[in-house]
C-alpha positions as CSV (number, residue, x, y, z in Angstrom):
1,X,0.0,0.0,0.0
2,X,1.3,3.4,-1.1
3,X,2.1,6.0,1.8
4,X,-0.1,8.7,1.4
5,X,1.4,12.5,3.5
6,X,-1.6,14.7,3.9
7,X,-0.7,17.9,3.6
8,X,-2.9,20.5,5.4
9,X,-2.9,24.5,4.5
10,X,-2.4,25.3,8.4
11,X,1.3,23.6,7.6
12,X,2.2,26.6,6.0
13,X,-0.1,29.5,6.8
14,X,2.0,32.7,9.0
15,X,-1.2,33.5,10.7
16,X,-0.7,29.8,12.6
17,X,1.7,29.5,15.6
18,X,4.3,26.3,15.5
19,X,1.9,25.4,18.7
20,X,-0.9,25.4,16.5
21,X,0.0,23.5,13.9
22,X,2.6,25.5,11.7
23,X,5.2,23.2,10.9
24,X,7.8,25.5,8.8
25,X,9.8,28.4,10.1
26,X,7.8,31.7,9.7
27,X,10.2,32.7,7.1
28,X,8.8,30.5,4.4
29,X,5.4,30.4,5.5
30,X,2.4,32.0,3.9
31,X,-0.2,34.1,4.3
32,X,-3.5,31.9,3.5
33,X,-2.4,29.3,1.4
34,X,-4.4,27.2,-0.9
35,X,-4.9,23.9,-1.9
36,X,-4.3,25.1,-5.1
37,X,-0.9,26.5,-4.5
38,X,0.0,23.7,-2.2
39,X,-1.3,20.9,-4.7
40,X,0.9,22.6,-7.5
41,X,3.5,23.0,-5.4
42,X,3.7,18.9,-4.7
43,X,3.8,18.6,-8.3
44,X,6.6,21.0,-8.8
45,X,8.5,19.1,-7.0
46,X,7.8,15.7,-8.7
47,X,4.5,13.9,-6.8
48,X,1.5,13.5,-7.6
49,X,-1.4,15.5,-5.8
50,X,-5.0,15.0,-4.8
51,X,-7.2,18.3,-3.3
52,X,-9.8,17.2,-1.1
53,X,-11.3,20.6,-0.3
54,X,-14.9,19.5,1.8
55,X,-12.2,18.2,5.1
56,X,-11.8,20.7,7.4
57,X,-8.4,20.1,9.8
58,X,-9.9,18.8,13.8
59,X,-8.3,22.4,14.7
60,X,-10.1,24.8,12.3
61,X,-13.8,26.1,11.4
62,X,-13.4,26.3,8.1
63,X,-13.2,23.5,5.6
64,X,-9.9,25.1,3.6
65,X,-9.4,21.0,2.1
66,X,-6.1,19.1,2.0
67,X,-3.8,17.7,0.0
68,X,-3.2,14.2,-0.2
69,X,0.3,13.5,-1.4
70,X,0.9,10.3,-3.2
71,X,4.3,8.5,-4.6
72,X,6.1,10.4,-1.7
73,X,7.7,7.4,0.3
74,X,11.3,8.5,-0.4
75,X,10.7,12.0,1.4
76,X,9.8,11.9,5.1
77,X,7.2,14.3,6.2
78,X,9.1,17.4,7.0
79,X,11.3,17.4,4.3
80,X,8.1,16.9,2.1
81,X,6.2,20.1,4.2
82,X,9.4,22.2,4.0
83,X,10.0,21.6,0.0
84,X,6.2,22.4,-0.8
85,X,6.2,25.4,1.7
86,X,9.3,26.8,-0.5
87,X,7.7,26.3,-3.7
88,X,4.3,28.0,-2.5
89,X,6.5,30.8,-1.9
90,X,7.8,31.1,-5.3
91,X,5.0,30.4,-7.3
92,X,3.6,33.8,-5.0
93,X,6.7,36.0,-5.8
């Protein structure tokens, strides 16, 4: 069975404490990030993406989705969250 790395938005969002959730330095965080950006981020850097956008994290309100991230067993997790964060931040600039 394939390892599948969800990837939610709060991962990367700057308005999100690291006790929260955040899980990249504020530096290459983002303000409100997308599925979108995140799912084409995931496939800038070579995986393949899925957006499920009706989940909402156990943390939030809001249903702002997800991204399941599939093909990514070579990558741990915070590599994988630190690589897409970086690319969300270039696709913005």
């Amino acid at each position: 069975m394939a390892v599948e790395n969800v990837i939610w938005p709060r991962y990367l969002d700057a308005s999100v404490s690291r006790e929260d959730g955040r899980r990249v330095p504020l530096d290459d965080a983002v303000e409100e990030p997308t599925v979108d950006e995140i799912a084409q981020a995931v496939q800038q850097i070579g995986y393949d993406a899925v957006i499920e956008r009706d989940v909402t994290h156990p943390q939030e309100w809001d249903a702002r989705g997800r991204v399941l991230v599939k093909g990514a067993e070579d990558s741990t997790k915070n590599d994988l969250v630190q690589a897409v964060a970086a690319y969300v931040g270039i696709l913005r600039d």
